[in-house]
Every structure is written in C-alpha cells, then in structure tokens.
C-alpha positions as CSV (number, residue, x, y, z in Angstrom):
1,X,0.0,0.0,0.0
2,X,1.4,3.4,-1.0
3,X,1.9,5.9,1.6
4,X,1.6,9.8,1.2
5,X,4.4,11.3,3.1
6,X,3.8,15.0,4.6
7,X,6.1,17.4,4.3
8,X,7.5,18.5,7.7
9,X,7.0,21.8,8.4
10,X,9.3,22.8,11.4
11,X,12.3,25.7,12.7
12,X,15.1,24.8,14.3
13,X,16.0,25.5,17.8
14,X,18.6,24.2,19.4
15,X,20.9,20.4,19.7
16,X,23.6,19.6,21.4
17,X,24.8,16.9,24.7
18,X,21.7,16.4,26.4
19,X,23.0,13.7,28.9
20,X,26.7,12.3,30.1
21,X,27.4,9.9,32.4
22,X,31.5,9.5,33.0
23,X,33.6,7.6,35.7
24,X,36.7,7.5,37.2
25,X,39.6,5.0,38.1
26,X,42.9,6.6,38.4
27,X,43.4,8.8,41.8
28,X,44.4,12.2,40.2
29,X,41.3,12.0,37.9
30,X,38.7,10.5,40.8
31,X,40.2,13.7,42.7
32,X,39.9,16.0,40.3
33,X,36.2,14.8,38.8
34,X,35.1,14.9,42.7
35,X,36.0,18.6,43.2
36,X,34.3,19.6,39.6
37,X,31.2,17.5,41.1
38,X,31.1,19.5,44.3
39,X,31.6,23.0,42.2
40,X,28.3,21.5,40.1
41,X,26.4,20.3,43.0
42,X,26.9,23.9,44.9
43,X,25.5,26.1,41.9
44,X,22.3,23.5,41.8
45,X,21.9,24.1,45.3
46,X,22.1,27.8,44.7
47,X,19.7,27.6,41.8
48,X,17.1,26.3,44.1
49,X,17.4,22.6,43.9
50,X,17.2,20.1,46.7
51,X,20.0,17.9,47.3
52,X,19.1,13.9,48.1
53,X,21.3,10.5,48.6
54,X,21.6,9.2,45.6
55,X,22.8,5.2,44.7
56,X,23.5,3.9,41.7
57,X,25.6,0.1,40.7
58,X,27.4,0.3,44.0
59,X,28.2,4.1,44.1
60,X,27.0,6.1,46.9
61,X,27.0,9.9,46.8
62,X,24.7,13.0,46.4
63,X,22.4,14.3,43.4
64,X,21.3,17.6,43.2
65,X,19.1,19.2,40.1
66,X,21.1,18.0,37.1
67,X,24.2,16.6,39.1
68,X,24.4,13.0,40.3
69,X,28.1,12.2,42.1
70,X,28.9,9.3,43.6
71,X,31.8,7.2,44.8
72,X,32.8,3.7,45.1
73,X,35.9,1.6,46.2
74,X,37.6,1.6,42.9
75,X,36.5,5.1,41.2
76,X,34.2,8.0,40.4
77,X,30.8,8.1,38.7
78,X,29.7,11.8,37.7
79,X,26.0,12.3,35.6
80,X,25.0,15.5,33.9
81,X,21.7,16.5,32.1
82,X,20.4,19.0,30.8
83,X,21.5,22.7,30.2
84,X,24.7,21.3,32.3
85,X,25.5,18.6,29.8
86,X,25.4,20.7,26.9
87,X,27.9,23.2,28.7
88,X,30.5,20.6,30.6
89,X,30.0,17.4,28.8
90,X,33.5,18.1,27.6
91,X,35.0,19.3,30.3
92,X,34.3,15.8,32.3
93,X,34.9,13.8,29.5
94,X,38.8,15.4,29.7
95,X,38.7,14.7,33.1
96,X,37.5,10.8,33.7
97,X,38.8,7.6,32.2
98,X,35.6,6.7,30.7
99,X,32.1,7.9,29.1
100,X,29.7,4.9,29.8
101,X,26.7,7.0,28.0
102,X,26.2,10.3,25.6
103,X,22.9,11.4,25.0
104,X,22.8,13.9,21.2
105,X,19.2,15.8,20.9
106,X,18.2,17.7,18.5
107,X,15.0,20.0,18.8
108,X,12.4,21.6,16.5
109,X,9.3,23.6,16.8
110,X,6.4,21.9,14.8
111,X,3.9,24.0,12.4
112,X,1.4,20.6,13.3
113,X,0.3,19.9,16.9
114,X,3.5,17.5,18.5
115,X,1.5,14.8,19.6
116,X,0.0,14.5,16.5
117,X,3.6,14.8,14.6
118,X,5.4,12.4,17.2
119,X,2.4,9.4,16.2
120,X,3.0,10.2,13.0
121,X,6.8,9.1,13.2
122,X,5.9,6.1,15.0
123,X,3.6,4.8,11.9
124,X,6.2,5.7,9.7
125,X,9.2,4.0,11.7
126,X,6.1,1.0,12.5
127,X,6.1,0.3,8.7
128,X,9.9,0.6,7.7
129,X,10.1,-2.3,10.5
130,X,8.2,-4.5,8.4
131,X,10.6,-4.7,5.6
132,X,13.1,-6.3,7.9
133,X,13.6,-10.0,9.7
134,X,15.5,-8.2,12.9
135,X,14.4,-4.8,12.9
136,X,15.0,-2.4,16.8
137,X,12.5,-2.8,18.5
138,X,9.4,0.1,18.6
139,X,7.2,0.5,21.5
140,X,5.2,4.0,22.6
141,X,4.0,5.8,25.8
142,X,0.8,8.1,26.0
143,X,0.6,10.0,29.3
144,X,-2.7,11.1,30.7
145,X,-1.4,14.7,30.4
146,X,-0.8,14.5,26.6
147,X,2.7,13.4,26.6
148,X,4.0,10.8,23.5
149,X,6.9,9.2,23.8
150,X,8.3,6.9,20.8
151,X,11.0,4.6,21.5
152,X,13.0,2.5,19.0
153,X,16.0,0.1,20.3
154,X,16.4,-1.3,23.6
155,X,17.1,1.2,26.8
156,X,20.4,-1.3,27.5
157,X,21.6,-1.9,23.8
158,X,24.2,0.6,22.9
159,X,22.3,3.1,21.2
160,X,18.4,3.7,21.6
161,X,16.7,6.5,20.4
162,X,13.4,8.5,21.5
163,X,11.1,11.2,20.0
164,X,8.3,13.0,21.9
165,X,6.5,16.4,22.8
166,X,9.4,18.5,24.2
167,X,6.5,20.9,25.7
168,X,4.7,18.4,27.5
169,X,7.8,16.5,29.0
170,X,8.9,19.8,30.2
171,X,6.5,22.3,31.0
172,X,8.5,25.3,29.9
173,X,6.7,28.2,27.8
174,X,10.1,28.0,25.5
175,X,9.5,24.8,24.3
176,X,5.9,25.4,23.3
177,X,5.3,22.7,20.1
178,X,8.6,21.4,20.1
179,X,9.2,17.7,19.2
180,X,12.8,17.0,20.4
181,X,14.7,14.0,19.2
182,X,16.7,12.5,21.2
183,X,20.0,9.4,20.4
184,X,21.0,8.0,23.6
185,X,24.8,5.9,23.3
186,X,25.9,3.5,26.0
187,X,29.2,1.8,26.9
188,X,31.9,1.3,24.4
189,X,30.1,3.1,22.0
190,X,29.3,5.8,24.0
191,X,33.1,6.7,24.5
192,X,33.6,6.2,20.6
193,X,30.8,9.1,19.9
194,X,32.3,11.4,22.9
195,X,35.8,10.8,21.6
196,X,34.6,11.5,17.7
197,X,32.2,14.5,18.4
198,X,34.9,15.9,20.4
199,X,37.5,15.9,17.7
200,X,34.8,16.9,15.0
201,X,34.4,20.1,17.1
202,X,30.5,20.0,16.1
203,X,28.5,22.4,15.8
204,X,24.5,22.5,16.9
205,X,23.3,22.1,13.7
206,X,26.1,19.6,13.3
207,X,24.6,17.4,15.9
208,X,21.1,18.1,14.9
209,X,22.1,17.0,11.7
210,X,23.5,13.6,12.5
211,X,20.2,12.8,15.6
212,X,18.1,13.5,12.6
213,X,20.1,11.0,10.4
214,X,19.4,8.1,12.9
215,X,15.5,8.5,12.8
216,X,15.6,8.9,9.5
217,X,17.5,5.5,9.0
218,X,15.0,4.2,11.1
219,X,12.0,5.4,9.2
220,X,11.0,8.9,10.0
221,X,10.2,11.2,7.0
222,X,12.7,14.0,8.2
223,X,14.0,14.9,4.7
224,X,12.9,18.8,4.5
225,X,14.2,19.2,8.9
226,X,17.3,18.3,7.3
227,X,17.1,20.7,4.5
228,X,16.3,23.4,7.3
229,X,20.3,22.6,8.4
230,X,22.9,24.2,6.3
231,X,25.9,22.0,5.1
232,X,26.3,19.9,8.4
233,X,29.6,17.6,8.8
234,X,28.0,14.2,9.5
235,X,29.7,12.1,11.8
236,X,30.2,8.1,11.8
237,X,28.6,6.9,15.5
238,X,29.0,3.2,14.5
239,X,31.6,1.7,16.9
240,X,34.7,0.9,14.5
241,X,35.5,-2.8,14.1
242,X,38.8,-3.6,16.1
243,X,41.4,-5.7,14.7
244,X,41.9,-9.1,17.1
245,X,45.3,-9.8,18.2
246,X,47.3,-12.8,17.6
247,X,46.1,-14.1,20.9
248,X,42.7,-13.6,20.9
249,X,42.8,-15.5,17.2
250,X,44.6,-18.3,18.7
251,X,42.1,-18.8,21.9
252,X,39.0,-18.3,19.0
253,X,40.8,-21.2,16.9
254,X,41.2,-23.1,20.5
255,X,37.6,-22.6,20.9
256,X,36.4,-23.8,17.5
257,X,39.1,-26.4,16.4
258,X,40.0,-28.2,19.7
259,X,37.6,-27.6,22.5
260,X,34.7,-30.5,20.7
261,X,37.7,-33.0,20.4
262,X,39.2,-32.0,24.2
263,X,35.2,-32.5,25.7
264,X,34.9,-35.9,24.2
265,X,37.9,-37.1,25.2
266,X,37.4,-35.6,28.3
267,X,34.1,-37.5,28.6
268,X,35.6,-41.2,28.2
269,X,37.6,-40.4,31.1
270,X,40.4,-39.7,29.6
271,X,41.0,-36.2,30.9
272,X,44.6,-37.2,32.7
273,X,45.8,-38.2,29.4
274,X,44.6,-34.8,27.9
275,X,46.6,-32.9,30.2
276,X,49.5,-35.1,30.1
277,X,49.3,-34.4,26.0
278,X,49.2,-31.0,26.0
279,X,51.8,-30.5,29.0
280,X,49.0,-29.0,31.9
281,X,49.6,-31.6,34.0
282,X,52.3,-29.8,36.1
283,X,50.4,-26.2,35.9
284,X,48.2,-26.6,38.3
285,X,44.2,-27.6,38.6
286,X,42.4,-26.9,35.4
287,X,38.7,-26.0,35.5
288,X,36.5,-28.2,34.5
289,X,35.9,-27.8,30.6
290,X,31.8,-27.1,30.4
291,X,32.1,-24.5,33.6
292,X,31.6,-20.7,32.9
C-alpha cells in the first residue's frame, strides 16, 4: 500500500549533549572529577534545587538538580543533564577515564500539533520495521497529560533513540510545540561518539544533523528538517571494528578447532591423558571444561 508522506514543516531550535554519564579509576582523575562534582552540585543548590542520597551500581553519593556524584571503592561516577550537559560534557569527558553513555538531541518547533507529529513518526518507523527480519524494537508511551513518547532500540543496547512532545515532557513556555529527538549511546560506543564529536568540534546544527540522520534510517520522514540545516559535517557513530590480536585469534581457533575434540575425550575419562598431551599436568588444577 502506497503511503503519502507530509512534508514536515518545522524551525530549528537548538541540539547539542543532552545527557553524560562519565567515571573515574585513576586517583588524580577521581580527585579531580570529585572537586568539579562538588563545584556543580553547589551552583544547583544555589539555583534552588534540593539535594538527596543518591545510589547507583554500587556508588553512593549526592544528586542535586542535574548533578548525580557518587563514589565507590575503585573510582568516580559523575551524571549530567540538561543545560549542564550541553555546557561541561567536555570538560568531564577530559577529566575521567571513561564515558559509559552520551545522549545527542536535537529540537524543533512543529507547524502541526507535537502529539500529532510524534504518532506520526511512530507509523512511519512502524512500517519501515516491516521490511526487515531483525528490525529495533518500537514501542510508545501516552501520558494522561498528553505526553507521547516513541522509542525504537532497547534502553540497555548501545544506542536507543526517542522522540516525543518536548513541551509536554517539560513544562516550559520555551519549548511550546517542540518535538525534540533524542539518540541515547551507551558503553563502548558511547566513549567512541564522545571521543569522535569531540575531535569533530561540532556544531548544533552539526549534531542536529547527524540525531536526525538516525531517525531517518529508522523510518522517519525528516528529509525537508534536514534541508532546514545548512551544510552539516556528518559524523560516523557506528563503533569501529577492532582488529583481534594474535592471541585472541589463537584462543577463538582453540575454541572452534579443539575444544569439541578435548570435551569428548574428556568425557571417556580420559581427561589425565589430555593434560599429560598437551603438558598441563604440572600447571596446576584446570577448571573443569563445560564450567563458565
């Protein structure tokens, strides 16, 4: 069935970090990240905000409006949203020894109603699904307020993306019928987009450029925001394909060529005679093959 795409009409209004979540290991770092964290957590609480405990995967620390600081017995953990993220994102990504998550937004003010715009985006990401076996998995959420959220990916796989009514979500005047999209990195390929956006030197419209990309892969009919965008540089989030060492080759031929023959030897009870083979009987107790 052929579908009449509408033309999006929108204005551009601001992109950028919208989220970092960075950690540290080494002492001079943890030291250094803890005294930013404390500068951070002192302007939130003159801003207004109330500080609470805050726990998070065995860290235990303070968050305060946008800042979330903890500590642990090996390291650091410093989370920043918002208006803070887009400012320091770089500044903390200098000083720890790893990002664990970026989040890149990108945010427009509809001509159409934003509810109706963000559904809209879920039918057309629904049917682009369709065409594939494996395709990221969509799901929505309609809040009794008027709120739409549009998910595709999984919250835990490294990159998951969201769309919904900026307005609603936030309840500012400033943000009055603005859809924001939203591209949410995790783990190692959340250190490979810091480390690349970083050296890119992006601009807004750089970033909005490359959110807007994503959910356009995905299925969203975003050609004319993009032509909003002057010439952008677009930027390659994949994570880049590392090159195995000689070791880890040998263990993977290990795995595939000689661990079946090793088990059923193993299994006729023949395991001393293995060892003896391959010279492990003097290095000391083995564990058992089949144990994780």
């Amino acid at each position: 069935m052929f579908h009449l795409r509408r033309k999006i009409e929108g204005t551009f209004i601001d992109a950028g970090v919208d989220w970092i979540t960075v950690t540290a290991k080494t002492p001079e770092k943890v030291e250094r990240l803890r005294t930013f964290a404390y500068a951070m957590l002192d302007n939130q609480l003159g801003l207004g905000y109330f500080g609470r405990p805050w726990f998070q995967s065995g860290y235990v620390g303070v968050a305060c409006g946008h800042v979330q600081f903890g500590d642990r017995a090996d390291g650091c953990i410093i989370r920043l949203g918002g208006t803070l993220a887009k400012c320091y994102w770089m500044t903390v990504a200098e000083m720890g020894d790893n990002v664990t998550r970026i989040d890149l937004q990108a945010t427009f003010r509809a001509e159409e109603e934003p509810r109706l715009l963000v559904h809209r985006h879920y039918k057309e990401i629904q049917r682009k699904r369709r065409l594939f076996k494996r395709a990221p998995r969509l799901s929505k959420i309609e809040d009794d307020d008027g709120g739409y959220t549009v998910y595709t990916g999984r919250r835990c796989s490294n990159v998951f993306g969201r769309i919904y009514d900026k307005a609603s979500e936030s309840k500012e005047k400033r943000f009055e019928k603005c859809v924001r999209y939203e591209v949410q990195f995790n783990g190692r390929r959340a250190k490979w987009v810091a480390l690349a956006t970083r050296r890119s030197l992006l601009a807004a419209e750089d970033i909005a450029n490359n959110v807007l990309l994503f959910f356009q892969e995905r299925g969203a009919s975003l050609r004319s925001l993009l032509d909003t965008l002057s010439q952008c540089v677009s930027l390659d989030t994949s994570l880049p394909n590392e090159a195995p060492t000689d070791v880890v080759r040998k263990l993977e031929w290990l795995a595939r060529s000689i661990r079946p023959s090793v088990r059923h030897l193993v299994s006729l009870g023949l395991r001393a005679k293995v060892t003896s083979i391959l010279g492990l009987d003097h290095c000391g107790p083995l564990i058992p093959i089949g144990s994780s």
